[in-house]
C-alpha positions in Angstrom: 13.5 -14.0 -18.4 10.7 -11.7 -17.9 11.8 -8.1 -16.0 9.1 -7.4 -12.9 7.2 -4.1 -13.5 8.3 -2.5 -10.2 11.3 -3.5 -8.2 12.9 -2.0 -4.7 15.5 -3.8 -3.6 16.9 -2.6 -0.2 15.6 0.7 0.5 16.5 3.0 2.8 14.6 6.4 3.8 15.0 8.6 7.0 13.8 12.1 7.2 15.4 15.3 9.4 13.4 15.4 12.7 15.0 18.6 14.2 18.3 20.2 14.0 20.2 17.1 14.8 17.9 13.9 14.8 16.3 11.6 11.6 13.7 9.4 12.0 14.1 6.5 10.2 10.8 5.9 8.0 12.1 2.4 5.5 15.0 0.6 7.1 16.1 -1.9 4.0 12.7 -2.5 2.3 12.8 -5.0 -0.8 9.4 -6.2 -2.9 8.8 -6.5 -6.5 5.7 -6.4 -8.8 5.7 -9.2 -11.1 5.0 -7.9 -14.8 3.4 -11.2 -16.4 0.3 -11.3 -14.2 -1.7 -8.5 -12.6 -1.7 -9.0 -8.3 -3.2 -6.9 -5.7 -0.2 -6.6 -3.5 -1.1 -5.2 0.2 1.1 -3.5 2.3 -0.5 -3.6 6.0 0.6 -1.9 9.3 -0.1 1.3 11.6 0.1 4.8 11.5 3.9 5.7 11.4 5.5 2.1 9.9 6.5 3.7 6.8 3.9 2.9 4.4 2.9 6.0 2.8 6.8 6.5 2.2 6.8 3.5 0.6 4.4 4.8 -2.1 5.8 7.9 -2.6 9.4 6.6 -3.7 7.4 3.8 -5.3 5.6 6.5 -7.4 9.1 8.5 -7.7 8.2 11.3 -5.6 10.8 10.5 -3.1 14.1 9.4 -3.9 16.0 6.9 -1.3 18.9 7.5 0.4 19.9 4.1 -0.5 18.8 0.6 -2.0 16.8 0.7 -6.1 14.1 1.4 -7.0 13.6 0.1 -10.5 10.8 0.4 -13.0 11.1 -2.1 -15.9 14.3 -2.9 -14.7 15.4 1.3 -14.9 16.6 3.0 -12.0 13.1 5.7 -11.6 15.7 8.3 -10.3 17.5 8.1 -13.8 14.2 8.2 -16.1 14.3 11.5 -18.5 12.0 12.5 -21.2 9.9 9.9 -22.5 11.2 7.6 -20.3 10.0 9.4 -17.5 6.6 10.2 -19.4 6.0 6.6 -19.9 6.3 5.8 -16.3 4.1 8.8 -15.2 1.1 6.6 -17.4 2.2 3.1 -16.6 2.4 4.2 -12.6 -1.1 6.0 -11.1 -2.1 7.0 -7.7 -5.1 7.3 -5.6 -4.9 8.8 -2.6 -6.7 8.9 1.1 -8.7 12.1 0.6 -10.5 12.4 -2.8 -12.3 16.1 -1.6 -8.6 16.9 -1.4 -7.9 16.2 -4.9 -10.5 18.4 -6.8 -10.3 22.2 -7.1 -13.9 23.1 -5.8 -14.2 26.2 -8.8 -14.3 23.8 -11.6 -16.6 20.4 -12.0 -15.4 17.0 -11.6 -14.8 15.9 -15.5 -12.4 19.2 -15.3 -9.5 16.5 -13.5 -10.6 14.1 -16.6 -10.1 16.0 -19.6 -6.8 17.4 -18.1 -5.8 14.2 -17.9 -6.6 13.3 -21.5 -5.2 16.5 -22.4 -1.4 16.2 -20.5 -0.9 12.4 -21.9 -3.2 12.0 -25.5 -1.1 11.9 -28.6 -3.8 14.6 -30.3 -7.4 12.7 -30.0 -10.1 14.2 -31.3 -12.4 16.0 -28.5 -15.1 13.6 -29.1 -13.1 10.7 -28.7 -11.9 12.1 -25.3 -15.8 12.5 -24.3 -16.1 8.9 -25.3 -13.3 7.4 -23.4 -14.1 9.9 -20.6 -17.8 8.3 -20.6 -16.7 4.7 -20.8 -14.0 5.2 -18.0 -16.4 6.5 -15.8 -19.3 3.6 -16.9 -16.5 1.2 -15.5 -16.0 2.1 -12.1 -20.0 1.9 -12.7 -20.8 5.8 -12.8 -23.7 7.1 -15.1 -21.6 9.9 -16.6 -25.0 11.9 -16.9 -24.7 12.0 -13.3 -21.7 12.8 -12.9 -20.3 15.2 -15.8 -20.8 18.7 -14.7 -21.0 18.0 -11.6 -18.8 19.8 -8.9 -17.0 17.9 -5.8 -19.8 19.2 -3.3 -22.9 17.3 -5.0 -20.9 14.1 -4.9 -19.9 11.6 -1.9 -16.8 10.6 -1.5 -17.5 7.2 -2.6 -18.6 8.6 -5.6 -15.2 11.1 -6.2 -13.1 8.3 -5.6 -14.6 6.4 -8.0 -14.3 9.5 -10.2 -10.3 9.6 -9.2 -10.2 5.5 -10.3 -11.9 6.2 -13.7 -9.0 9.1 -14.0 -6.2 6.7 -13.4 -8.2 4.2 -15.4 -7.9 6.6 -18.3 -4.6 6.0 -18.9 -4.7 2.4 -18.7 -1.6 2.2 -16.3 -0.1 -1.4 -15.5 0.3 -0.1 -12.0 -1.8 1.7 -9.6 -0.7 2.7 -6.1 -3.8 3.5 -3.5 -2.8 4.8 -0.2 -5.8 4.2 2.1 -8.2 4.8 -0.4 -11.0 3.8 1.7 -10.5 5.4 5.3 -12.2 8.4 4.4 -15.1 6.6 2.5 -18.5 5.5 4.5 -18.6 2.1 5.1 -21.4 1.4 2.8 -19.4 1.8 0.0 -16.2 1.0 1.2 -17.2 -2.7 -0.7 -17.6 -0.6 -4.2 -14.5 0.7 -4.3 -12.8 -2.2 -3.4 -14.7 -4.0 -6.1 -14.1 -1.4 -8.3 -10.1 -2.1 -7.8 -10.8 -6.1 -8.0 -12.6 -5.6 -11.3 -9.6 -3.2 -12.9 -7.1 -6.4 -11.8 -9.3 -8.7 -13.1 -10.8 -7.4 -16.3 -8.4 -4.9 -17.2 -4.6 -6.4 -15.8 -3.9 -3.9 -14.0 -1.8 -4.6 -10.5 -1.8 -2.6 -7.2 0.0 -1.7 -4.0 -2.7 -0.9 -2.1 -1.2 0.6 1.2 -3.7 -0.1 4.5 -4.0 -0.1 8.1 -7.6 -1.7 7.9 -6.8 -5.8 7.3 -10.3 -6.5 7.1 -10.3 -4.8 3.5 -7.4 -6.5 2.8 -8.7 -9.8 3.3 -11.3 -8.9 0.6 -9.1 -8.0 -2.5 -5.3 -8.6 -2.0 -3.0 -11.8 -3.5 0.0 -10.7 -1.5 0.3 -9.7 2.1 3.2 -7.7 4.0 3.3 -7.0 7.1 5.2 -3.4 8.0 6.9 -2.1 11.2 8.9 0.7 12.1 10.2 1.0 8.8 10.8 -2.8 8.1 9.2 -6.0 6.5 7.9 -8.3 9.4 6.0 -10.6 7.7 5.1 -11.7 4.3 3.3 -14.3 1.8 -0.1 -15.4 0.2 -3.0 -13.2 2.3 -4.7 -16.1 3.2 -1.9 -17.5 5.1 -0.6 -14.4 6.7 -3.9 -13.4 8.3 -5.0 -17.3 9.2 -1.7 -18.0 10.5 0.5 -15.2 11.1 4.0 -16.3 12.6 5.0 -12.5 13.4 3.9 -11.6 17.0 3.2 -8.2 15.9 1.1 -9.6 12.7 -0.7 -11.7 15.7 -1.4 -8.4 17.6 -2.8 -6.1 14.1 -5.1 -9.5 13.7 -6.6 -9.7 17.2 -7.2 -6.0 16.8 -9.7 -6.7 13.6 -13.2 -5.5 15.0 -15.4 -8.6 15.1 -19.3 -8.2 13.6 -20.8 -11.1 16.8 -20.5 -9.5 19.7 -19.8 -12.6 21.6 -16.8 -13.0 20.2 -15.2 -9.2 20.0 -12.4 -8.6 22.2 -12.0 -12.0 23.3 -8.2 -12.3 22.8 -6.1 -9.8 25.1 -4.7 -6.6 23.6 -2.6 -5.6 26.5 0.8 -6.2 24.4 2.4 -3.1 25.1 5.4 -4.1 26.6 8.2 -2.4 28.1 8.4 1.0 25.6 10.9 2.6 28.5 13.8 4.2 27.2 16.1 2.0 28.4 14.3 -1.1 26.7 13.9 1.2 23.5 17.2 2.0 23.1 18.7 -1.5 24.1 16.9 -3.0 21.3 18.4 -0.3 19.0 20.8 -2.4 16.8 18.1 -5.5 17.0 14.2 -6.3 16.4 12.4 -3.3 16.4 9.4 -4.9 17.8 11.9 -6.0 20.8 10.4 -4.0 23.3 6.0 -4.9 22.7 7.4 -8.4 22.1 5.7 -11.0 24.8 8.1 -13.5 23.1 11.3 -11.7 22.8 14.7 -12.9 24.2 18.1 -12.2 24.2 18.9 -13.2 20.8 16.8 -9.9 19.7 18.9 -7.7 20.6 21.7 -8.1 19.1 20.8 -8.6 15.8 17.7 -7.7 12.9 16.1 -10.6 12.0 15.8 -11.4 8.3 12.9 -12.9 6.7 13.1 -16.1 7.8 11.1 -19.2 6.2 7.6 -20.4 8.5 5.9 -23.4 8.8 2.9 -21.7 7.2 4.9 -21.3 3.7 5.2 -17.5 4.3 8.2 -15.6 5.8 8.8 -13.6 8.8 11.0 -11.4 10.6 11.6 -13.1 14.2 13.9 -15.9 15.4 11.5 -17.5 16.5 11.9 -19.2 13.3 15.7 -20.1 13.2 16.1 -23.8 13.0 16.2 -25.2 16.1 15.0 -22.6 18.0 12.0 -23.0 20.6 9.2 -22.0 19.8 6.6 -20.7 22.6 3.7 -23.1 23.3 
């Protein structure tokens, strides 16, 4: 039986807000990366659901406060020595803001050869040139473009690409990208995703590529989960979460998708705010989180989380809704 590359199972994660308070950012999060096959694995939802927390104990960065997280079925919070250098190649990031990344003194190669030269077992410097060149040629850069070059004279298009040939370097089974397109024009916004679907594809390489945009998820991912407040609302095959999402708050990020004919934008309504008063908020405490936005939500909400329950569209969700023998709104 074959051990999955990356595993949380359970995770918890709440930071200090104040003297007194913690906001909870993963309340009991579980996914895994399957080893045997590379998978583009998407986690979707807005700003404040807990995604970039997710990557950062994913990437061990963060440690939880409870639940594993596992890494070839080690605990990441126990890895020493090579151990722990082995999982700092196998598991690369690539972040929102690639101007942020680059020291502005020293030219663009500078991040590649310090790469090379923090994980290469003694190559030769013109072996590091070559692999440096055929890195970059794969994220379909012309290195004479691009070598000597300093982060000003580039887009950012172009430096991301720069930051995938660096990860691609190390030729990592596992590459975490938190919104690594939101800062990019939208003109090549496509290349860097293609970029990412060509690494999967050619190379075997898997991803947790961490959005808000579904529309760029659509294009690249295998697996879609839907995030909120902290937990898992939604789950499964893309295609059948974002053509026929069973979580109300999946059914809200999809109607909110900006439509190119403008005879058919907007169409839906988008008024689903709800009742966010304090009293609502607070009564739906120890139940669904999306209780109080919820146009479908009933008693049986609040007094309990939901678990990922089986759908009719062969994915999962969060919601009674899908409790045998419960009626479902028509």
């Amino acid at each position: 039986m074959s051990v999955d590359l990356l595993t949380l199972s359970d995770v918890h994660k709440s930071f200090s807000r104040g003297y007194r308070n913690r906001v909870d950012a993963l309340q009991g999060v579980s996914l895994s990366v399957a080893a045997e096959r590379p998978q583009i694995i998407t986690i979707a939802g807005e700003s404040g659901s807990g995604k970039s927390t997710l990557g950062m104990l994913a990437l061990g960065f963060l440690s939880p406060d409870a639940g594993e997280l596992r890494f070839r079925g080690q605990e990441i919070a126990g890895l020493r020595g090579q151990a722990l250098r082995d999982f700092r190649q196998s598991v690369q990031a690539i972040f929102q803001n690639p101007f942020a990344t680059f020291n502005p003194v020293y030219p663009v190669d500078h991040v590649l050869r310090l790469t090379l030269r923090n994980f290469s077992t003694g190559a030769e410097q013109a072996s590091r040139e070559t692999r440096i060149s055929d890195a970059l040629r794969a994220m379909h850069l012309d290195p004479a473009l691009v070598l000597g070059k300093y982060p000003h004279q580039l887009s950012g298009g172009q430096l991301q690409r720069v930051l995938l040939a660096r990860a691609f370097l190390l030729r990592p089974q596992l590459i975490i990208a938190d919104e690594p397109v939101s800062m990019i024009d939208a003109s090549l916004r496509a290349v860097v995703l293609a970029n990412m679907l060509e690494l999967k594809e050619r190379h075997g390489i898997s991803w947790l590529y961490i959005t808000h945009d579904l529309s760029t998820a659509r294009q690249i991912s295998d697996t879609l989960l839907i995030l909120y407040r902290g937990r898992i609302v939604e789950a499964g095959p893309m295609e059948r979460v974002l053509d026929a999402p069973q979580h109300p708050y999946t059914q809200l990020l999809i109607q909110a998708i900006p439509r190119p004919d403008p005879t058919q934008r907007w169409q839906a309504p988008l008024d689903w705010q709800g009742d966010e008063s304090a009293e609502t908020v607070t009564a739906a405490a120890s139940g669904c989180a999306f209780y109080a936005r919820c146009p479908f939500r009933m008693d049986r909400c609040l007094e309990a989380v939901p678990p990922l329950l089986a759908t009719p569209a062969d994915t999962q969700a969060a919601c009674f809704l899908h409790e045998p023998g419960a009626a479902r709104p028509g």
